[in-house]
N, C-alpha and C positions, 0 to 999 in steps of 0.2 A: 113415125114409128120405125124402129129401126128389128130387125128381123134376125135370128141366129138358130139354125137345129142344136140339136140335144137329143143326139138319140142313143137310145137304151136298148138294145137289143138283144134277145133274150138267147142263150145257146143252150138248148134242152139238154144234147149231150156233147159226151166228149166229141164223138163223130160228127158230131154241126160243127165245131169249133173252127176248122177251117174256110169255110164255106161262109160264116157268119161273118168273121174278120175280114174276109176279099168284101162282101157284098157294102161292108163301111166304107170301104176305101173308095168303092166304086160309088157310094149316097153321099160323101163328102166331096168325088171330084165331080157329081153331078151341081151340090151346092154352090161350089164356085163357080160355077159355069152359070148359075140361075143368077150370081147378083147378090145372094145373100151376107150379110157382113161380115157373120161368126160360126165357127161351129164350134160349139161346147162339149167337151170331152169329159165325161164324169167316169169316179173312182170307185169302181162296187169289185172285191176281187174274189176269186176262187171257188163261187158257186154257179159261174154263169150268167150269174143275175145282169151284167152285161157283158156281152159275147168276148170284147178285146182286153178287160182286165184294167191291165194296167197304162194309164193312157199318158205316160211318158213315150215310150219308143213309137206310140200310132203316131204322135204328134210329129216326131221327127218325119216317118213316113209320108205325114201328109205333107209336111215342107217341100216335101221331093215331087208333090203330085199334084199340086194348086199354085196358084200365083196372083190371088187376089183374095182370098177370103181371110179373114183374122182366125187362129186358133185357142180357142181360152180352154180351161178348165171351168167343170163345175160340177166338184170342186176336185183338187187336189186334200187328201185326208194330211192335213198336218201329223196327226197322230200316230199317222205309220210311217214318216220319214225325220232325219236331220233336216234343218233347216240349210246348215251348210249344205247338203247336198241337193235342196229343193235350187238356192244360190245359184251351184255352180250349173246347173242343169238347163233354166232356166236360162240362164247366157248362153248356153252354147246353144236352146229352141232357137230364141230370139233374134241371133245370126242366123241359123239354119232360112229361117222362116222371114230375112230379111226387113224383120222389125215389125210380124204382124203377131206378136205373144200378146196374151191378156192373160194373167196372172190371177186365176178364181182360187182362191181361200176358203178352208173351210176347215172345222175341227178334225170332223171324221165322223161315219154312216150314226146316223140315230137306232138304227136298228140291228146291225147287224154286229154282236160282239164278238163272233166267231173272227170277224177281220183284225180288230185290237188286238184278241189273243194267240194270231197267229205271228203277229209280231212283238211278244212278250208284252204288252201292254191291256189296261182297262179303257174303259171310258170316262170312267171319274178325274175331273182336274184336266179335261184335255181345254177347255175353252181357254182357262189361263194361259197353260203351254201353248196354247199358239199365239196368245195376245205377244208373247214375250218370245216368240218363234217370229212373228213380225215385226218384232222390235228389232231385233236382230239383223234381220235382211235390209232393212232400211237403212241401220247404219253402214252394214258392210256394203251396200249402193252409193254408199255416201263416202266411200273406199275409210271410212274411220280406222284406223288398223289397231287401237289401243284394247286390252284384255273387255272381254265382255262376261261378265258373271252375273247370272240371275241364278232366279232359283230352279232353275228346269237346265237352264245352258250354261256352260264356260269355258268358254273360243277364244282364238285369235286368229284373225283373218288380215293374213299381212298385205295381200292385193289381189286386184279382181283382175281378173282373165280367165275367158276371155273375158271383155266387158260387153253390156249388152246394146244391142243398133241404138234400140228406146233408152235416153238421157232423159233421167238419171234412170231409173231403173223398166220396163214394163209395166205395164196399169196393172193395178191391184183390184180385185174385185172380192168383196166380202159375200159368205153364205149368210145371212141373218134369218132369227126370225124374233127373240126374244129381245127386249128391250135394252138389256145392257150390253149386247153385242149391239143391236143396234143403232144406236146413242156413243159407242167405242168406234164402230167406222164413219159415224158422221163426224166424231171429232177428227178422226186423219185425215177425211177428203175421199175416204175410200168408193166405190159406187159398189150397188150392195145387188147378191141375187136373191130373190123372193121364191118359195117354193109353189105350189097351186093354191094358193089362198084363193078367197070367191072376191070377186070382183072389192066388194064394199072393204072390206077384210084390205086386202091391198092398197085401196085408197085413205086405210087410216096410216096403215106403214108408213106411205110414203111424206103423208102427213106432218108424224111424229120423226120421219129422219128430216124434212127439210127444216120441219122446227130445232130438232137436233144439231144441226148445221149452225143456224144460226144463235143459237146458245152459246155455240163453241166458238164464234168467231171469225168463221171458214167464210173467207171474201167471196161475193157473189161471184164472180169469174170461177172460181175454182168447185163452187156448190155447185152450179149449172152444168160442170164439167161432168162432178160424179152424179149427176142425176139422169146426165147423157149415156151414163155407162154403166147404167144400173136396168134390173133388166129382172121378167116375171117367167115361171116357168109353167107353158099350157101343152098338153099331145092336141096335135091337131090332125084330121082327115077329112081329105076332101074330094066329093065322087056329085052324084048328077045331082041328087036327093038327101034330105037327113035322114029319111029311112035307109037310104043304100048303104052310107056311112056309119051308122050304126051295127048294120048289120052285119058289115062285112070288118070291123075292127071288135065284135063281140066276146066271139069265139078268142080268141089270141088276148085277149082281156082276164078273162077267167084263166086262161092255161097260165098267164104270167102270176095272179095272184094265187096260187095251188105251188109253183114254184117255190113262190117267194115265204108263203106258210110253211110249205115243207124246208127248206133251207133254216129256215131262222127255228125252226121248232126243232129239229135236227140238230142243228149244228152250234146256237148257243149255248155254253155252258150252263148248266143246270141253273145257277144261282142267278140267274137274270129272266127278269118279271118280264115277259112279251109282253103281257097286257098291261104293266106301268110305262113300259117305252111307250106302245101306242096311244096311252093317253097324253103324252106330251108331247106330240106331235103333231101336224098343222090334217091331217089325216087321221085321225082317230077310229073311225070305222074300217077306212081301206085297210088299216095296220094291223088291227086288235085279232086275234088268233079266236076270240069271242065272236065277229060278225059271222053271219053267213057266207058264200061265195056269191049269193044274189044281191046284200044286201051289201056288202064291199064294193062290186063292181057299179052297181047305182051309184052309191055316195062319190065316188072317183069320177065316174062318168059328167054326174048333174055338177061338181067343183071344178074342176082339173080337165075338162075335153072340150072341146072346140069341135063337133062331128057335124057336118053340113055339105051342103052345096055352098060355090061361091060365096052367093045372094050372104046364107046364114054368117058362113064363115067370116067374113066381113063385117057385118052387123056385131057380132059378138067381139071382134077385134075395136070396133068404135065403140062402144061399153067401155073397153080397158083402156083404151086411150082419154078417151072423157076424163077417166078414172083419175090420170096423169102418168099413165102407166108408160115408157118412152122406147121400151125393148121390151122384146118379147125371145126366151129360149122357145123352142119349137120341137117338140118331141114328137117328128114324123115315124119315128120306127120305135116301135114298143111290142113288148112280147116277142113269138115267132113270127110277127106279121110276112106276108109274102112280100119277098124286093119288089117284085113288079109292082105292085098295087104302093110301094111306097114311092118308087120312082114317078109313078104318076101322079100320088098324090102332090108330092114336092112340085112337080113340073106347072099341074095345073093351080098351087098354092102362087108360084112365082107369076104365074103367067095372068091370072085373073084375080088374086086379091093385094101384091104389094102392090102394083102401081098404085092403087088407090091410098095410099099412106105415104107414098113419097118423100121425104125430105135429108134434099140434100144437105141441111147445115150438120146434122144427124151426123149423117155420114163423114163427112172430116172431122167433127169433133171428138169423133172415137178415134178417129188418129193422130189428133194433136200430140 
């Protein structure tokens, strides 16, 4: 089982804002100090929903602050950038960061349109624009320099520079959850991130992409690659007790879903259904503007959380491996949780439950 944080951290206000971005910088160079493989940087911008935004320039910072851990996205929002400009960015991480980029894809937020519409765009027709937003970057990796016109792009990209450490380009890692995205990155080779599906729910996924895989033709060497680099998204906390952990990540549970209600009820435009997004998505309760606040933070809690002692924490982590589950993102910091209480979580996460998953083919294989 190979291990990566993801954390989301909540900035209530403008005034946290500083203080929330030091304390990342400080849980990411605690990460690579514990061992862990990845830190996964996601894209939620300009309500705070997470503290640092926009997780291009953190990336570089943490190049300057780490020296062993890989840095991915998950995801970068195709939908609010150039592909040319995701390109050229991307190479110059992947130097910065001496060849430790992973490249996470993804459309753009399921819920949040206030982010589309701040950069002149919807949500409708983004999955295509990035099928063909990938197309794109793979040939310009491929240094192709001939016109490219689709129907969303029409570039010329006469040469790559810088170019990136990772030949031919950085790993690609896909957001999926529906079947024709996921059935589209088994036929690239892509390895795919999973959102908090419940355990069973994840075991058919991974199911239907390795059948996927092999429909398309994707030589075992290379299936196995992106199944190594495919990867499940849990928050996990870890204290003496699963009553302790419970208790003490409850509070900062509810203030983040009251955020996230106010934010999206607030600030998307009128003409968008919250409670048709929430239905479509792998959360439907935690989402829907209809649940309760008692009846959202259960459903998130009993799907999506991992709260225990060791002992549990462990046990729950061998469920999702059984599952064939092979990477886990790790959402140690969620909501306003206190640093302290996440530093120890992390500390006591590395120190008494990875040993017990160990494997090292894991680990060079994400850096092939």
């Amino acid at each position: 089982m190979r291990f990566g944080t993801h954390p989301l951290p909540l900035s209530p206000t403008a005034d946290d804002d500083l203080r929330v971005i030091g304390e990342q910088l400080d849980q990411i160079e605690l990460a690579d100090r514990l061992g862990f493989e990845h830190c996964w940087l996601t894209e939620h911008l300009l309500s705070g929903e997470s503290g640092f935004g926009d997780p291009i320039p953190l990336a570089g910072a943490i190049s300057q602050r780490t020296s062993r851990i890989r840095v991915g996205f998950a995801v970068l929002q195709m939908a609010l950038t150039h592909p040319t400009r995701v390109f050229l960015q991307a190479n110059l991480l992947d130097n910065l960061l001496e060849g430790r980029l992973t490249l996470g894809i993804g459309r753009g937020s399921a819920f949040n349109e206030y982010e589309y519409v701040a950069f002149g765009a919807r949500s409708d027709g983004q999955r295509e624009r990035m099928f063909e937003a990938l197309d794109l970057l793979e040939r310009a990796w491929a240094r192709d320099a001939s016109p490219f016109a689709g129907e969303f792009f029409s570039v010329s990209i006469p040469d790559v520079r810088p170019r990136p450490v990772q030949q031919p380009h950085p790993p690609i890692v896909l957001s999926v959850l529906s079947d024709e995205t996921l059935r589209w990155a088994a036929g690239r080779g892509y390895g795919v991130m999973m959102p908090r599906l419940p355990v069973e729910r994840a075991r058919e996924r991974l199911g239907f992409y390795r059948r996927a895989m092999a429909e398309a033709d994707v030589p075992e060497t290379a299936a196995e690659q992106a199944l190594e680099r495919s990867t499940l998204l849990r928050s996990i906390y870890v204290a003496d007790s699963d009553e302790q952990a419970e208790e003490e990540v409850r509070e900062a549970t509810f203030r983040l879903h009251a955020h996230l209600q106010r934010t999206r009820q607030g600030y998307n435009p009128t003409d968008v259904d919250n409670r048709a997004l929430a239905q479509q998505n792998a959360s439907p309760v935690w989402s829907s503007p209809e649940s309760t606040p008692e009846e959202a933070v259960a459903s998130l809690m009993s799907r999506g959380f991992i709260l225990g002692s060791p002992e549990t924490v462990r046990s729950r982590i061998a469920e999702l491996e059984e599952a064939g589950v092979r990477g886990l993102m790790i959402t140690f910091t969620w909501g306003d949780m206190g640093h302290e209480r996440v530093l120890r979580s992390m500390s006591r996460f590395a120190a008494e439950v990875m040993p017990h998953f160990a494997r090292e083919p894991a680990a060079s294989a994400a850096r092939d």
